[in-house]
C-alpha positions as CSV (number, residue, x, y, z in Angstrom):
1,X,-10.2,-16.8,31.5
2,X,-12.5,-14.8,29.9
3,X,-13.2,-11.1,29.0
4,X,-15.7,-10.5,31.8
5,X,-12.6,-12.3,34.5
6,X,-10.3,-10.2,33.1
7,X,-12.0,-7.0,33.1
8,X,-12.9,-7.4,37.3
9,X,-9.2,-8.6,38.2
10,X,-7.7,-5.8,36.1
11,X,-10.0,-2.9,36.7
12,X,-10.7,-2.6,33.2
13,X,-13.5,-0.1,32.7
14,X,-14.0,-1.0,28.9
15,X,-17.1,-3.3,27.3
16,X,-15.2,-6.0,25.3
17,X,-16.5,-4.1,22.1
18,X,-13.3,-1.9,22.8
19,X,-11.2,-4.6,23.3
20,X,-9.5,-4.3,20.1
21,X,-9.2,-0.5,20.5
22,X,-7.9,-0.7,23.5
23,X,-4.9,-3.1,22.7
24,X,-4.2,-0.9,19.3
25,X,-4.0,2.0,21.3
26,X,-1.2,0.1,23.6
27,X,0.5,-0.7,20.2
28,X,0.7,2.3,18.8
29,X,1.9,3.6,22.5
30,X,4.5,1.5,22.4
31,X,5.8,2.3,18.8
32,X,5.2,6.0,19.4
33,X,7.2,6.3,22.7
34,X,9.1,3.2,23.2
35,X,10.8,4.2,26.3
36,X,7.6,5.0,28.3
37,X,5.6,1.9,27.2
38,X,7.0,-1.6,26.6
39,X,5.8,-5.0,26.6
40,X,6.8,-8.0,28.6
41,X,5.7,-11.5,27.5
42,X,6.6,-14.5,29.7
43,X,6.5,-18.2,28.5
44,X,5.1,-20.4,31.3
45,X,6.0,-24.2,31.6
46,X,2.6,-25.0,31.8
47,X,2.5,-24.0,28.2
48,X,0.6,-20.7,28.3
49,X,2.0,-17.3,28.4
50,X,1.1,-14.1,30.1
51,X,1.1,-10.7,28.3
52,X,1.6,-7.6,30.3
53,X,1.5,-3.8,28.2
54,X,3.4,-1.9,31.2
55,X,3.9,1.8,31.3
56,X,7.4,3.4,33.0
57,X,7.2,5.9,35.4
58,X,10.1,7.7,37.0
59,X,9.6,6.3,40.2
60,X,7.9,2.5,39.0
61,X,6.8,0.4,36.4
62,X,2.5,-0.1,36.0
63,X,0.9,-3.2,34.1
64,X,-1.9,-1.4,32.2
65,X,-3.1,-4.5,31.1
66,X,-2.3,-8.7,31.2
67,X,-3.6,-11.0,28.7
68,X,-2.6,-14.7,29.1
69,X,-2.7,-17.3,26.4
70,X,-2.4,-21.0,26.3
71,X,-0.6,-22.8,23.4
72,X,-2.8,-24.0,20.6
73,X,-1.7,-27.3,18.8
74,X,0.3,-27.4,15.1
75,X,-2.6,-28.3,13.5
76,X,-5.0,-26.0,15.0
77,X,-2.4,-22.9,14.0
78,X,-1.7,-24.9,10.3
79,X,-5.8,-24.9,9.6
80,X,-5.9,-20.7,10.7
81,X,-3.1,-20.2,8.2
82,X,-4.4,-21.8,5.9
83,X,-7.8,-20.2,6.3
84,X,-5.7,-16.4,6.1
85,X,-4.3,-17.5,2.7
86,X,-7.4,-18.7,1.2
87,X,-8.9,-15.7,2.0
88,X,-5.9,-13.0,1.1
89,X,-6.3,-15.4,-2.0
90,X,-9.4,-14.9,-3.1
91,X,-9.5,-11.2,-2.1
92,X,-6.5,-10.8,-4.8
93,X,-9.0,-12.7,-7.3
């Protein structure tokens, strides 16, 4: 699924240049008042996984947003960590 999908199931009134803005803003809810916001992540069998940022209200629980994921192979996730520690590397340098 991409952005554009996600953004007409979900409502989502943001461009995906505020993407990122958007899920730090969830983060730092959650850290900030951890008994209002949460986050739920559910491993599927199919071998994705769906992210929901949910919000508590007195009388129900919203999903503000839902992000799904699908499980990248060992050497796919092996050649990004390896790409983050070359370049933490040579920014050290």
């Amino acid at each position: 699924m991409d952005y554009e999908e996600m953004r007409r199931d979900q409502g989502l009134k943001g461009q995906f240049a505020d993407y990122l803005t958007m899920l730090v803003k969830f983060f730092n809810a959650m850290i900030l008042e951890p008994d209002v916001y949460y986050l739920h992540m559910v491993f599927n069998e199919n071998n994705t996984a769906d992210l929901k940022f949910k919000k508590r209200f007195d009388f129900k629980k919203v999903v503000l947003l839902k992000a799904m994921f699908d499980v990248e192979s060992e050497s796919v996730v092996k050649l990004h960590i390896r790409h983050r520690h070359n370049i933490a590397k040579l920014e050290m340098e």
